[in-house]
C-alpha positions in Angstrom: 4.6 17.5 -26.3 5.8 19.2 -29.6 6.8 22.6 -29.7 3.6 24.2 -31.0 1.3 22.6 -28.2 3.8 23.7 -25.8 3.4 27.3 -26.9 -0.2 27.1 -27.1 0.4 26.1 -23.4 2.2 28.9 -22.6 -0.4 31.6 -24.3 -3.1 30.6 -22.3 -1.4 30.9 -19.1 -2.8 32.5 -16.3 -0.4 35.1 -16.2 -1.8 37.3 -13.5 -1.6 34.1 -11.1 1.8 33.6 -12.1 2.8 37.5 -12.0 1.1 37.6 -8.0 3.8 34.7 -7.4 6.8 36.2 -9.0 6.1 39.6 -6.9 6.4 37.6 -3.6 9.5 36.0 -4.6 11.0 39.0 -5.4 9.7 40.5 -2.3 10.8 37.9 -0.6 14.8 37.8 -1.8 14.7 41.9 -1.3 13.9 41.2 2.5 16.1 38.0 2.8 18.9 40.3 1.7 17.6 42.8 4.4 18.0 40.3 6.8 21.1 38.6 5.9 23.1 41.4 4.8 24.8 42.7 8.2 25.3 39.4 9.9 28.2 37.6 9.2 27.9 34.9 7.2 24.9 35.4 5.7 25.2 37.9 3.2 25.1 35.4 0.5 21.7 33.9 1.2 19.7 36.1 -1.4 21.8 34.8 -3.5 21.4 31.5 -2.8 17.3 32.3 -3.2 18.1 33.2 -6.6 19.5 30.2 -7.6 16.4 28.3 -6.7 14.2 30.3 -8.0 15.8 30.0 -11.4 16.0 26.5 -11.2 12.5 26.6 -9.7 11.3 28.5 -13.0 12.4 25.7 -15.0 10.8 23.4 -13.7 7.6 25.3 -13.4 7.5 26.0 -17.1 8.9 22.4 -18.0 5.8 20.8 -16.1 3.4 22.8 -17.7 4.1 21.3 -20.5 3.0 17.7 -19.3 0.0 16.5 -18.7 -1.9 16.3 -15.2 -3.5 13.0 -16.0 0.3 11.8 -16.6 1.3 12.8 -12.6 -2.4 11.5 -11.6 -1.1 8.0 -12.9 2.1 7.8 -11.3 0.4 9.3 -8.4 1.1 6.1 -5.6 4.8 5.5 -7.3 5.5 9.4 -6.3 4.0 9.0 -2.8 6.1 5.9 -2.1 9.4 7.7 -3.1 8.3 10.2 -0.9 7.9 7.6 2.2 11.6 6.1 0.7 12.8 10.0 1.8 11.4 10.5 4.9 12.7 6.9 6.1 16.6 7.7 4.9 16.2 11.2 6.0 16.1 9.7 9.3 19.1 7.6 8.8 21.4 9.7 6.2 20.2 12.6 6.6 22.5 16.1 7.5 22.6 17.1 10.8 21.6 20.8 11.6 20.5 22.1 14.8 19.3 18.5 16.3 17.2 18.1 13.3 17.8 15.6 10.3 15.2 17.1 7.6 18.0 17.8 5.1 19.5 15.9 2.2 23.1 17.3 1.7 24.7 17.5 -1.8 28.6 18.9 -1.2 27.5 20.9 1.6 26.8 23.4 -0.8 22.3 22.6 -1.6 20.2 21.0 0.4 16.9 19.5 0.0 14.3 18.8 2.8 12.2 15.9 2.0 9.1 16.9 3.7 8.3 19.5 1.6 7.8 17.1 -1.3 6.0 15.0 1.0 3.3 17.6 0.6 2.5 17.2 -2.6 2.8 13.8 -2.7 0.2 13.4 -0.1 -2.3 15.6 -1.8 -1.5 14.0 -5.5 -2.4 10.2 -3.8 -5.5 11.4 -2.0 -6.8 12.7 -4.9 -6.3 9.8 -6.8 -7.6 7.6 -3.5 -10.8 9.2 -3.4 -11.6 9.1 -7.3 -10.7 5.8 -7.8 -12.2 4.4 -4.6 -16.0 5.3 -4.3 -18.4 3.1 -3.7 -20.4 1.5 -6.5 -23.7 1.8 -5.0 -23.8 4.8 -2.8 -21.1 6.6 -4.7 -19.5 8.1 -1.1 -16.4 8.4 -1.4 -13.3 6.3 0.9 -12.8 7.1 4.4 -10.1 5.4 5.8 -8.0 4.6 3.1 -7.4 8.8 2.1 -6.4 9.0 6.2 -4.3 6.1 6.5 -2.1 7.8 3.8 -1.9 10.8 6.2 -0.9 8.9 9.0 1.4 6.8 7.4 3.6 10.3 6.4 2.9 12.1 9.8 5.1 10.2 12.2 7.9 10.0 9.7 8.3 13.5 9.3 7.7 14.5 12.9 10.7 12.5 13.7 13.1 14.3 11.5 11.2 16.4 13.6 9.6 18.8 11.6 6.4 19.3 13.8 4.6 21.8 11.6 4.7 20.0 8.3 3.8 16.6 9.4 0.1 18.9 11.0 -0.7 20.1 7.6 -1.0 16.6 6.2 -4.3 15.4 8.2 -6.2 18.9 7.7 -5.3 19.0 4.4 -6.8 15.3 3.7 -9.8 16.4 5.5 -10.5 19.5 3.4 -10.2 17.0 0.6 -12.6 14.0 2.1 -15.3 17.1 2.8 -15.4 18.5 -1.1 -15.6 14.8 -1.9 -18.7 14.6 -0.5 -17.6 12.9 3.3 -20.5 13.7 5.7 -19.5 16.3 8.4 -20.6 14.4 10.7 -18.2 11.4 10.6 -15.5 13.7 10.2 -16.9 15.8 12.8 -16.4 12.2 15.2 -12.8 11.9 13.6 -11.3 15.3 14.7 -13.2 14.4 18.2 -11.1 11.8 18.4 -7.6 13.6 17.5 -8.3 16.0 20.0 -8.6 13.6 22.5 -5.5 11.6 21.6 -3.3 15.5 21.7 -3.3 14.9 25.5 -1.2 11.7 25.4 1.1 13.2 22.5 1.8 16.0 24.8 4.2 13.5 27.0 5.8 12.8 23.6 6.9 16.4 22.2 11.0 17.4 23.1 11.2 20.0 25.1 11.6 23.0 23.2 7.8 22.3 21.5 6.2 21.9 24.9 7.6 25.3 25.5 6.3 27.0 22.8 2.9 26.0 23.4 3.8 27.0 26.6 4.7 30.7 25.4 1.6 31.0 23.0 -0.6 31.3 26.2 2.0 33.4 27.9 4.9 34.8 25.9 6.6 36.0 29.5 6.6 32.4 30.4 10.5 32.4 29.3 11.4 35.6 27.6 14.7 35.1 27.2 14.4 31.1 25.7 11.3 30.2 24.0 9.2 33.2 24.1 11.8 35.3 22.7 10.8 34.7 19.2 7.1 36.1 19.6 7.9 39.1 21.5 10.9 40.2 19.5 8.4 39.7 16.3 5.4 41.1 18.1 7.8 44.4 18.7 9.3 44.3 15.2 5.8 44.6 13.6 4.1 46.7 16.0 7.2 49.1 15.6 6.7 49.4 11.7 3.9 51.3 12.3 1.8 52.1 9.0 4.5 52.9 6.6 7.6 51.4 8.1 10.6 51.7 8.9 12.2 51.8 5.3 14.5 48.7 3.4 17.5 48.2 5.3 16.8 50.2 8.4 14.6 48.4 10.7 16.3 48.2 13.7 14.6 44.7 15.3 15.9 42.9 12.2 19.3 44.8 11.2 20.8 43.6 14.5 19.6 40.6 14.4 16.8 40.6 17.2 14.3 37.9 15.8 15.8 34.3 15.4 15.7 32.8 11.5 14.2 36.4 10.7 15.3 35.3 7.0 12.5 32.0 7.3 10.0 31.7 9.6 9.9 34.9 10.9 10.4 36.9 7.3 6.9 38.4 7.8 7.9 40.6 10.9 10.7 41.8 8.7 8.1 42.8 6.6 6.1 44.1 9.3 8.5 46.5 10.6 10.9 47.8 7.1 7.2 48.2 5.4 4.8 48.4 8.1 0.9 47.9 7.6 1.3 48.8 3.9 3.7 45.9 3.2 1.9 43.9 5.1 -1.6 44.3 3.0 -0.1 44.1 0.1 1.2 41.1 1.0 -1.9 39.5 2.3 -3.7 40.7 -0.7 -1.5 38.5 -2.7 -1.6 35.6 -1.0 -5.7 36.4 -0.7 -5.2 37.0 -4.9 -3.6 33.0 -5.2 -5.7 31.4 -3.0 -9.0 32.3 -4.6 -7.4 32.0 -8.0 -6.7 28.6 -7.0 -10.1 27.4 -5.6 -12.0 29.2 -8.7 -9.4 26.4 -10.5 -10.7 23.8 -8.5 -14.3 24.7 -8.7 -13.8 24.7 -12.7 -12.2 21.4 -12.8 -13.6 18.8 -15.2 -12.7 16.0 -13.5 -12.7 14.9 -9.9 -9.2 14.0 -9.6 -7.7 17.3 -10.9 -10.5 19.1 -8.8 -9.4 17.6 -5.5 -5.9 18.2 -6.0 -6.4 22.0 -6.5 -8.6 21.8 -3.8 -5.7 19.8 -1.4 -2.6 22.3 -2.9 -5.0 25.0 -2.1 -5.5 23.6 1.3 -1.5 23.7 2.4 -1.0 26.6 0.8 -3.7 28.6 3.0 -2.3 26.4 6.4 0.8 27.6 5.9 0.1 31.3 5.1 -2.3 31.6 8.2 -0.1 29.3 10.6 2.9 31.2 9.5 1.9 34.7 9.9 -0.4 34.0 12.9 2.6 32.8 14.6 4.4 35.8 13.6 2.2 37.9 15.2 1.6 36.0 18.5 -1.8 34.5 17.9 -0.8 30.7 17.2 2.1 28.8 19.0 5.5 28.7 17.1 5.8 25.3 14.7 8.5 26.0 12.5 6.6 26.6 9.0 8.1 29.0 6.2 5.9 31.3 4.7 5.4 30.2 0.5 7.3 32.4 -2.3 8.7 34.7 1.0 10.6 32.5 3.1 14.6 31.6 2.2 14.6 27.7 1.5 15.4 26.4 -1.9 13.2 23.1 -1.3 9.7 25.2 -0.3 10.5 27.0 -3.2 11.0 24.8 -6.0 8.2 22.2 -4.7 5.9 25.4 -4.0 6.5 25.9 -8.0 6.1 22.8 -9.0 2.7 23.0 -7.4 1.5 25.5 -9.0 2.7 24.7 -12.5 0.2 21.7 -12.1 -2.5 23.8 -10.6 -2.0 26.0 -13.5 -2.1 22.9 -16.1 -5.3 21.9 -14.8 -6.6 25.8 -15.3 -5.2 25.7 -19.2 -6.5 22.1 -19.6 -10.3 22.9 -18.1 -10.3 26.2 -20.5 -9.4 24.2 -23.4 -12.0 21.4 -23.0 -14.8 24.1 -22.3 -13.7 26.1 -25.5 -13.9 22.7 -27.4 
């Protein structure tokens, strides 16, 4: 692309979408400082946020330059690097915690594989369910969008990353159902899964049975695994409606509420902003979300439709699961909260996204004008 279409690209932006995202990051890196900046050793992870966000806003604006149908094509090439990642993740992965999600490059970045796996997923099963309707009927394929699901679940719960690898069959699901798949047979499908989560149960380490354990009752071990919800329960409740001020909530300045700078950023919220912050926070996220699915429903052509429609999808998974874990009504599962959470690869794939959600919008205005 030239330098002309390029700027005609970037004058028909959706710049309110774009400004919504920007606001969260910066809230975001403002209360990952807050919650960094009086532990040792952790001062420098705003700083760190910084970095990928720069690097994630060249990329955003670099991709909006190319063509959706271009990532459409390479769409099975992209989900079979993906697969390549999650396997040597497992092998050569870093370390950290018990956990191998991480690539390490010097020590210094990392990158967690299963964060691209998400879009990956949702780029194949779009082009799965285009390309693979039937020529009479017109429904569209069943078991071959699924099977591309299951094939990336396992791998990444092994790493294990438990709440990643359950946002890839809901998300294919959301996708099979604006397709045109009869509730019904999906209706028989999630039947199913629900039957096999009994089995799985004997499968789970320890530390994930006991936080389904402490979602039903948080006093089950209040000093191991439920500790996370109540000390985040008491940090929001004790924002109260305009907080506690920046910098001076006590629950998070001491260091109360375990990875308070990722999964649990949205109690830091809760109690340095109280219900204020937290609105306008979930106003936001509310803002994108329906920004994205009026993309979707706008969408010219199937494959570009269901892939707003998947992004969309993840993106509202992991905004619910993440801040309905935060305040005690779902069990714990590890998720970061998009644009808020500290984590360089959420970030920059979270971008990248969006850039192509944002193609599609520019691409769809431009065909309609024509």
């Amino acid at each position: 692309m030239n330098v002309h279409s390029a700027t005609r690209v970037y004058r028909g932006l959706d710049y309110g979408l774009l400004a919504a995202i920007l606001f969260l990051c910066i809230c975001g890196v403002a209360n990952i400082y807050s919650a960094g900046h009086s532990i040792a050793g952790m001062g420098g992870l705003y700083q760190r946020q910084l970095v990928w966000l720069a690097i994630s806003l060249v990329f955003f604006f670099l991709l909006l330059t190319v063509d959706f149908s271009i990532f459409s094509e390479l769409a099975y090439k992209i989900y079979a690097f993906s697969i390549s990642l999650q396997i040597l993740v497992l092998i050569f992965g870093a370390a950290v915690s018990g956990s191998r999600r991480w690539f390490s490059f010097f020590g210094v970045m990392y990158f967690q594989p299963s964060e691209l796996a998400k879009l990956a997923l949702v780029l194949a099963v779009a082009k799965c369910i285009s390309e693979g309707r039937d020529e009479t009927t017109l429904a569209p394929p069943f078991y071959k969008p699924l099977l591309l699901a299951c094939l990336l679940t396992p791998l990444v719960y092994l790493q294990p990353d438990l709440g990643t690898s359950l946002l890839f069959l809901p998300a294919t699901l959301v996708m099979l159902y604006v397709a045109g798949t009869k509730w019904r047979r999906m209706s028989r499908l999630v039947m199913f899964f629900l039957l096999l989560v009994s089995p799985l149960w004997f499968g789970l380490k320890d530390y994930q049975r006991d936080r389904l354990r402490v979602f039903f009752d948080p006093e089950y071990d209040p000093l191991g695994a439920g500790y996370n919800i109540i000390q985040s329960k008491i940090a929001v409740g004790s924002g109260g409606f305009l907080g506690k001020g920046w910098l001076a909530g006590s629950q998070t300045q001491l260091s109360f509420i375990p990875e308070h700078h990722t999964d649990f950023i949205f109690a830091v919220v809760g109690e340095e902003w109280g219900f204020i912050g937290c609105a306008l926070i979930l106003c936001l996220y509310m803002y994108i979300i329906t920004k994205g699915v009026r993309i979707a429903l706008r969408a010219r052509k199937e494959t570009e439709a269901l892939f707003a429609f998947g992004l969309v999808a993840i993106f509202t998974f992991q905004v619910v699961i993440n801040i309905g874990m935060t305040l005690g009504i779902l069990p714990v599962t590890g998720l970061t909260l998009p644009f808020l959470s500290h984590g360089g690869s959420s970030l920059l794939i979270s971008f990248i996204g969006f850039a192509l959600l944002l193609r599609i919008d520019w691409s769809t205005r431009g065909r309609r004008k024509r």
